[in-house]
C-alpha positions in Angstrom: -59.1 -16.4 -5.8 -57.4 -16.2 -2.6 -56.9 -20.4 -2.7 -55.1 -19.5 -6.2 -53.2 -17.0 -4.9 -51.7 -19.1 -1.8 -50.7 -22.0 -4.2 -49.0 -19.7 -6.6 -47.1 -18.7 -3.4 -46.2 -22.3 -2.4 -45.1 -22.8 -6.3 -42.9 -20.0 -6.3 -41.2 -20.1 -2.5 -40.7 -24.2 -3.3 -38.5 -23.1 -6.2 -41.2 -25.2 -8.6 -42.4 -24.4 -12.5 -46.9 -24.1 -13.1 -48.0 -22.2 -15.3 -51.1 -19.9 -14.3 -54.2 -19.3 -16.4 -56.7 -15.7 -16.4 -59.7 -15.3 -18.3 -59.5 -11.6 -19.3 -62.0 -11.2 -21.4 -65.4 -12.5 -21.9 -68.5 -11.9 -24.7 -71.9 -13.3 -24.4 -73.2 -16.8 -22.4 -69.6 -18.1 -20.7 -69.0 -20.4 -17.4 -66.9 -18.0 -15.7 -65.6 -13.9 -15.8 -62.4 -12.2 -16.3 -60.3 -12.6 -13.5 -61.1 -16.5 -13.1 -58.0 -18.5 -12.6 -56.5 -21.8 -13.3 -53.2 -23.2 -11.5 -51.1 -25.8 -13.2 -48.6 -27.0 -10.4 -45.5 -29.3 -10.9 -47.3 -32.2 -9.9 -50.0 -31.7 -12.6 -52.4 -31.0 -9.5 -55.1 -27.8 -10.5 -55.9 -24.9 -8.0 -59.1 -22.7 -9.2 -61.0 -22.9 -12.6 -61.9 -21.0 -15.5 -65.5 -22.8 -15.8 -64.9 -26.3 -16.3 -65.8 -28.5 -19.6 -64.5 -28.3 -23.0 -63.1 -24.8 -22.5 -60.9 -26.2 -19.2 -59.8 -29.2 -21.1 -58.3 -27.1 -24.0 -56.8 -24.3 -21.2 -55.6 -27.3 -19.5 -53.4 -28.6 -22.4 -52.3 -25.2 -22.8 -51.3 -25.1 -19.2 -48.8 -28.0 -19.8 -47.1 -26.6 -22.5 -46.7 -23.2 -21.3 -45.2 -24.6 -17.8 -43.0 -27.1 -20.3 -41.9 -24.7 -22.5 -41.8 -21.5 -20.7 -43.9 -19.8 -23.6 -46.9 -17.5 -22.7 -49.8 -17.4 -25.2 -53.6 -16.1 -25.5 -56.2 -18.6 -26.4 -59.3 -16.6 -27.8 -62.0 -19.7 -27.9 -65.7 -19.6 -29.5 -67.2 -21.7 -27.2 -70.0 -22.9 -29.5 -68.6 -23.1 -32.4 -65.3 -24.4 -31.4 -65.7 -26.8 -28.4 -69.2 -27.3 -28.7 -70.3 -26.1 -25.3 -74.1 -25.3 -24.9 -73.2 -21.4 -23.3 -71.9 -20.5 -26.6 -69.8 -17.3 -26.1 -66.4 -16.0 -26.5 -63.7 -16.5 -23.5 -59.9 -14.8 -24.2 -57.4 -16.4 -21.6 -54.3 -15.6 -20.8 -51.8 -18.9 -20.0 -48.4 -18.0 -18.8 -45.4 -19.9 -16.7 -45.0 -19.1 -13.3 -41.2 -20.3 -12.0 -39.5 -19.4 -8.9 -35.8 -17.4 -9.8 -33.4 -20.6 -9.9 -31.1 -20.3 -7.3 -27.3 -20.1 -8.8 -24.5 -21.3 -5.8 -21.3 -20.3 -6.9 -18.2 -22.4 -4.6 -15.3 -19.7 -5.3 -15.2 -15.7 -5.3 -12.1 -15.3 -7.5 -12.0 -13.5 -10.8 -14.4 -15.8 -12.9 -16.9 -16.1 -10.0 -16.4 -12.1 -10.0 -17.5 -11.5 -14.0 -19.8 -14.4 -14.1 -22.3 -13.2 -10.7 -23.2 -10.1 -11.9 -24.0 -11.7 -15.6 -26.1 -14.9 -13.9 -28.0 -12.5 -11.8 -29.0 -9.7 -15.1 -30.4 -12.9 -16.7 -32.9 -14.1 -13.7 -30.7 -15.9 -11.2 -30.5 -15.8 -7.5 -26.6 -15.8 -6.6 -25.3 -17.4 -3.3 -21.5 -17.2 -3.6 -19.8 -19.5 -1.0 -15.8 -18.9 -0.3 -14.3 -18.8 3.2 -11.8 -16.1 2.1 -13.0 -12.6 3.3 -11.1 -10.4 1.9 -12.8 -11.7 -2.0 -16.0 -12.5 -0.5 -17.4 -9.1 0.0 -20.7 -7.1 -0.4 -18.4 -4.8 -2.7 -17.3 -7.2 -4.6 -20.8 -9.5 -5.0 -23.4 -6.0 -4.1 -27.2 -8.0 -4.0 -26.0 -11.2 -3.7 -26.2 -13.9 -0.6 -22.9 -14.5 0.7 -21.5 -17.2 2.7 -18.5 -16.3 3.7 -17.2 -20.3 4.8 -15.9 -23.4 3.5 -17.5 -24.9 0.4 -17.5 -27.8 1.8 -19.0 -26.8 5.0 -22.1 -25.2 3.9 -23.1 -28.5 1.7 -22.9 -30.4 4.2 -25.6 -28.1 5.8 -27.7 -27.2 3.0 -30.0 -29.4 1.4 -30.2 -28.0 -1.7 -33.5 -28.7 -4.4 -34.0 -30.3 -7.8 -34.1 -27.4 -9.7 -30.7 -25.7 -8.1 -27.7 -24.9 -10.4 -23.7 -25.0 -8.8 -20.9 -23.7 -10.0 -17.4 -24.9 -8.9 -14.7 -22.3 -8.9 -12.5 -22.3 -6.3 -9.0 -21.3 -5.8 -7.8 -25.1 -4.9 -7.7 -28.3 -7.3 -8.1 -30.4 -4.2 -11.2 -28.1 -3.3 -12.9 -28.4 -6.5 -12.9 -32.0 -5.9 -14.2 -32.4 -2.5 -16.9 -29.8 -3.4 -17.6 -31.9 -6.8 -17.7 -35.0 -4.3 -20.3 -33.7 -2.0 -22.3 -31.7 -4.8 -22.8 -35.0 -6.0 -24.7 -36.4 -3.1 -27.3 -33.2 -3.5 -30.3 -33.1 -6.2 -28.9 -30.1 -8.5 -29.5 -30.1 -11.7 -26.5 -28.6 -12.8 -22.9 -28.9 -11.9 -20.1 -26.8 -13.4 -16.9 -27.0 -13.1 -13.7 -24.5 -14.2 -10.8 -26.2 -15.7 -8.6 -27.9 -18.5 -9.7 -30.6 -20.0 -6.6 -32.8 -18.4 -7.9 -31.4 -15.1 -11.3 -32.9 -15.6 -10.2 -36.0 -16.7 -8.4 -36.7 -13.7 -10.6 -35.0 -11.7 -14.1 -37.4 -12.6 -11.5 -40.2 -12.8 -10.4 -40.0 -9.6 -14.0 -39.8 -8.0 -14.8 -42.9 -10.2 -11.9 -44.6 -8.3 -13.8 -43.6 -5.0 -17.4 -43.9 -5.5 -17.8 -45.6 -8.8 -19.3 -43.7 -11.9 -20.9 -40.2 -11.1 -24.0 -38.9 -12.8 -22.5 -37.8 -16.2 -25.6 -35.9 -17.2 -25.6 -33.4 -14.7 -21.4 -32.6 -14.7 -20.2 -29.7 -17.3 -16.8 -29.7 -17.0 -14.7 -28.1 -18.2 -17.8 -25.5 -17.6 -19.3 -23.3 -20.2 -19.8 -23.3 -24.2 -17.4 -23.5 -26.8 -16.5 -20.2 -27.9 -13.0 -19.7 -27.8 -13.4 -17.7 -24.7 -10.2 -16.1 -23.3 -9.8 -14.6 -19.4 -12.2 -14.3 -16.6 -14.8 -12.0 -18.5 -15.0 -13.7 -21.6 -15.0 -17.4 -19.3 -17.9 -15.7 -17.6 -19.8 -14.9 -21.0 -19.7 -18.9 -21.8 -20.8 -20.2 -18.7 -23.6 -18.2 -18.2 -24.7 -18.5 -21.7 -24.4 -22.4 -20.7 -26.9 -21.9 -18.1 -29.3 -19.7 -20.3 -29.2 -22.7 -23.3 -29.9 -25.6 -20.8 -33.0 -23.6 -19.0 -33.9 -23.1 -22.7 -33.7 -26.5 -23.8 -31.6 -25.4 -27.0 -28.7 -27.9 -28.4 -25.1 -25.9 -28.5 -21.7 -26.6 -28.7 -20.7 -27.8 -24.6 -17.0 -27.3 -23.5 -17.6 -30.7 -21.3 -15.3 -33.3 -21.0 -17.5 -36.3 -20.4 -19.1 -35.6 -24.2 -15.6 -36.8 -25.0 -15.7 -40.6 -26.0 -12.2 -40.8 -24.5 -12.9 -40.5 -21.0 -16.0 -42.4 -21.1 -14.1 -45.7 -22.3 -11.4 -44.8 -19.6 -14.2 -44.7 -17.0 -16.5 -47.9 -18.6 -12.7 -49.8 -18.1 -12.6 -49.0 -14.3 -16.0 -49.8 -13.3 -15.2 -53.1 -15.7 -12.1 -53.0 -13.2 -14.5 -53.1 -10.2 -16.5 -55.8 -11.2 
């Protein structure tokens, strides 16, 4: 138990997805008792057991898909008659995801970062906001949320941020949003938003293809946040975060993003043509 627990630990402090399995309930001949657990980690390695053979194999699958998917379930298996196994009892499980709160750094404290930290955070994100300005980066202004009160630019240069990190890019400066853009791009985050009109954003990744050559389109959404006709800082901050809730759902919506525009891609396939 205690080996379980310490891995669940690791999983979660790491910022990793598993998924965690419990036998709560048991009825005649079974391998193992309630309270046996399984660990599924990120890297497929297992911690623990719920009594090995066919009953572990079909947990096991169930393990993957609840840590893919994010769905919990309860598997009630007859051992005999199901899966064959010799001990022929009854075993209820419990398989459920186990994920570390994504970490949400948000470059800019002005009036969208304002409406949209408070919405991130209700919806299971941990909120870093990053702006050197003091007077906007404030513990009234962003109450429960990690504050660096410094350049954007600064603080990723120091941070090495993870895989499974989001960014959002909503500074007060064009010129800003494209050095942060620049350097967000040398860091692992899975997500990159950016605020601005579509003209902005064209420049914007054309300018940085000019630089550095082609960035990595799939993780860019900019302009930031989903298409619904959203108007001001609140209504901005409704899209984006729902942007962020249908990508860590997997679902297929409407993006505001520029580089889905065929447009910009052929302007950006001529330059690196150009380069060559």
């Amino acid at each position: 138990m205690r080996e379980v627990v310490e891995a669940l630990l690791e999983v979660l402090s790491q910022g990793q997805r598993g998924a965690l399995a419990t036998v709560v309930r048991t009825q005649g001949s079974t391998p193992n008792r309630p309270g046996a657990r399984l660990l599924l980690r990120a890297d497929d390695t297992l911690v623990g057991t719920i009594g090995g053979g066919a009953v572990e194999q079909c947990v096991l699958e169930a393990l993957r898909g609840a840590r893919d998917t994010g769905t919990p379930q309860l598997l009630v298996r007859d051992l005999g008659h199901e899966l064959g196994m010799c001990c022929g009892g009854r075993m209820e499980i419990f398989v459920e995801p186990v994920e570390a709160r994504p970490r949400l750094f948000v470059f800019g404290a002005g009036h969208v970062a304002k409406a949209a930290v408070p919405l991130a955070r209700s919806v299971g994100f941990d909120v870093t906001v990053v702006d050197e300005r003091e007077e906007l980066n404030t513990e009234e202004r962003f109450p429960s949320c990690q504050r660096e009160v410094r350049d954007p630019t600064a603080v990723l240069r120091r941070t090495q941020l993870r895989e499974q990190d989001w960014l959002l890019i909503v500074t007060h400066d064009h010129q800003l949003d494209e050095q942060t853009l620049e350097l967000a791009l040398d860091q692992p985050a899975r997500y990159i938003g950016v605020v601005g009109s579509r003209r902005k954003v064209f420049r914007l990744i054309q300018r940085i293809t000019e630089k550095r050559g082609a960035p990595a389109f799939e993780r860019i959404y900019a302009p930031v946040g989903l298409d619904l006709g959203s108007i001001g800082p609140e209504e901005i901050a409704v899209s984006i975060v729902a942007e962020l809730i249908a990508l860590r759902r997997g679902k297929s919506v409407p993006h505001l993003r520029a580089l889905d525009d065929p447009r910009l891609l052929q302007s950006l396939g001529a330059a690196r043509e150009g380069e060559e």
